[in-house]
N, C-alpha and C positions, 0 to 999 in steps of 0.2 A: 678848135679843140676844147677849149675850155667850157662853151655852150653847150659842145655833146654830154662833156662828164657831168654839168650841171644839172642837166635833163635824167641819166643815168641816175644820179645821186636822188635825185627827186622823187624818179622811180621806186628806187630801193625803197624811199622811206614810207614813201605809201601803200608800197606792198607789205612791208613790214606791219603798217598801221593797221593794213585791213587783217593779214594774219592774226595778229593782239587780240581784235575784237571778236573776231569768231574763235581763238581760243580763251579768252575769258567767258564767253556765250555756253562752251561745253564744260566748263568747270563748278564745279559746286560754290557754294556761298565761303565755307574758308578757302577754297581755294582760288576763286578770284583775290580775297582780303591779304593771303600769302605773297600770291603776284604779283601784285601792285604794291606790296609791301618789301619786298625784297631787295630792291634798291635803296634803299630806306639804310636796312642792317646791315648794309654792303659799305655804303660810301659812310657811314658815323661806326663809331666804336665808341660807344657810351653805354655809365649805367642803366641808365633811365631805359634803354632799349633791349629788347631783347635780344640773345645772341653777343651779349658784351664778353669779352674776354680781357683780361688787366694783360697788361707790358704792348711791347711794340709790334701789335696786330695790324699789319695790313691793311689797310683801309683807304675806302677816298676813291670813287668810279670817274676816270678820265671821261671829259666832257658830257659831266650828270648835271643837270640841275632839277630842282625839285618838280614834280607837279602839282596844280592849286590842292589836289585830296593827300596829296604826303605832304608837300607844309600845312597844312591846318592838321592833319596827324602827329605834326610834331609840335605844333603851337597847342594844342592840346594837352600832350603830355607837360610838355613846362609850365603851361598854368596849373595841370593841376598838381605838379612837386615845387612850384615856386622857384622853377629857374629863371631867373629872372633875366640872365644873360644868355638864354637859347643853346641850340648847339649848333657847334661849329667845326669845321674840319681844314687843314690848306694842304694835306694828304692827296695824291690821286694815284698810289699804288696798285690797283684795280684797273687793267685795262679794257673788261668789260663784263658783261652778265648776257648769257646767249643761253636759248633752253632747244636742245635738238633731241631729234624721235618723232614720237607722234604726237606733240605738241602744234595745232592746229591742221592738222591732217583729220582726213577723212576716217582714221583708227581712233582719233580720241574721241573719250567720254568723261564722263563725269568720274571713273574713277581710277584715271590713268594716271600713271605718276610721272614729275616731271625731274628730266633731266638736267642738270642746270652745269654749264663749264665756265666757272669762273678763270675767266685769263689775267694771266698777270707778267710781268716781267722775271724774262729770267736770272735777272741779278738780284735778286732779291733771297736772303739770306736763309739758309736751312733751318733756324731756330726759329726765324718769322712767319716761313713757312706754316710747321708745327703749331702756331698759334691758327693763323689763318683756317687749317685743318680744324682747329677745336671749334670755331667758330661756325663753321659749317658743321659742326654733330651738333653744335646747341640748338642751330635753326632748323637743324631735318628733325631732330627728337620737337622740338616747336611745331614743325608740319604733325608729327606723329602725332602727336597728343590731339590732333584738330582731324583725322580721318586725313589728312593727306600724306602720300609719300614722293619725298623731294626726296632724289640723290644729286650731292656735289662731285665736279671733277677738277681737280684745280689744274690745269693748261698753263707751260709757260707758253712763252709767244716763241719760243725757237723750236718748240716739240717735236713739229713736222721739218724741221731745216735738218736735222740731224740723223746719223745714219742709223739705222736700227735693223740689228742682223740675224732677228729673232728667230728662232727654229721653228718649223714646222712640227705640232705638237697636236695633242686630242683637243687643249682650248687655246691652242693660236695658228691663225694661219700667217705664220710665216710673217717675213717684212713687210709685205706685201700687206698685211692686217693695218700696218703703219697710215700708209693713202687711202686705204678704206675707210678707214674710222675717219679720214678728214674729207675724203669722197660725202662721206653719209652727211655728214657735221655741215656742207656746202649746201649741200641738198634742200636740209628738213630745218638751217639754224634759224632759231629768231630772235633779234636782237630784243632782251629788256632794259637795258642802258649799259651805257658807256659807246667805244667808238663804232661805227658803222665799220664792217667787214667789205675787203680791199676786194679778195677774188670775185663778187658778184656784181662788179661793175665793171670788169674790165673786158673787152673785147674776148670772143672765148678764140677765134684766129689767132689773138697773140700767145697763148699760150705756150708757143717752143722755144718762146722768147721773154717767157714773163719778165723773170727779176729785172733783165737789160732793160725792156721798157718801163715797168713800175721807175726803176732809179731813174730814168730819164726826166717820168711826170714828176718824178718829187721834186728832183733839181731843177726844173725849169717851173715850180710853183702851179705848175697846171691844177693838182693834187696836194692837201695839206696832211703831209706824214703825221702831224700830230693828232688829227680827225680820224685816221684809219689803221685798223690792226689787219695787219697782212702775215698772214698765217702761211705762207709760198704758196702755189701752185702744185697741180695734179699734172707738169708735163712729164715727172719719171713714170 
């Protein structure tokens, strides 16, 4: 069992890799520099960076580490303000960075904009929130000023666990709207950091059984709960 989901997990991430590359390939020149830049303004909360906001912002992407062009992006900027102690974070508030739509599909171009659902936990406090929120208008007005348009969605991780008994309206269908935006979000996401997503490696048969199997893999270590955000299943 644990060779399959190895294999799986392996999958995923190469699929993912090759996604990245052909959609940085369809993006214009700042909007590759955005991209790759975004994990960056996610996991620090600093002045020296753009997208900084003062008090207890959010911050810190569950299982980030940097790539060799964003640490020399940040070794760069300390040398040239003389920080001489870098920067640093022991934050991982942020449980990931996913951009869904037509972000590497056959619909983008160079001047599609991109979706971005920053996940986070749902204990995480309504004032903190609020900042978080601000943080994300400094970065999309950041994208605006450069011809690109990024919009944020901030996601807790229980969004889809919860019941939602929305009316059928001219702009909602119904609860039903609820599994489709996570239908679609399964479909089209692509991870840019933080944890690998649970539902696209697990057997699509288990399904009517998810949650009882996922608790199983976690409890018996097959699967490390801490590596993965599991957003539930599409069996309602």
């Amino acid at each position: 069992m644990l060779n399959e989901f190895d294999t799986l997990i392996a999958r995923y991430d190469a699929i993912n890799q090759i996604r990245t590359e052909r959609a940085l390939e369809a993006m214009s020149q700042y909007g590759q520099q955005l991209f790759e830049l975004l994990p960056v303004l996610f996991h620090y909360n600093h002045p020296l960076l753009p997208g900084y906001v003062s008090g207890e912002v959010p911050h810190g992407i569950a299982c980030f580490a940097l790539s060799l062009s964003q640490r020399e992006f940040i070794d760069d900027i300390c040398m040239a303000t003389h920080c001489y102690g870098g920067i640093h974070t022991q934050e991982s508030s942020i449980l990931g960075l996913y951009s869904m739509g037509s972000t590497s599909s056959i619909g983008q171009c160079c001047h599609s904009d991109l979706d971005i659902w920053v996940c986070h936990s749902h204990l995480l406090a309504p004032d903190r929130l609020e900042l978080l929120e601000h943080k994300c208008l400094l970065i999309s007005k950041l994208a605006e000023n450069r011809g690109v348009e990024l919009n944020f969605f901030l996601i807790p991780d229980n969004k889809f666990r919860l019941d939602n008994r929305a009316e059928l309206g001219g702009d909602n269908c119904g609860s039903a709207q609820h599994l489709l935006l996570l239908d679609e979000f399964y479909r089209s996401a692509l991870r840019i950091a933080g944890k690998r997503l649970l539902w696209p490696i697990i057997p699509g048969e288990w399904e009517p059984e998810y949650d009882e199997r996922v608790a199983t893999l976690f409890q018996q270590g097959v699967l490390n709960e801490a590596e993965l955000l599991d957003l539930g299943s599409l069996a309602r």
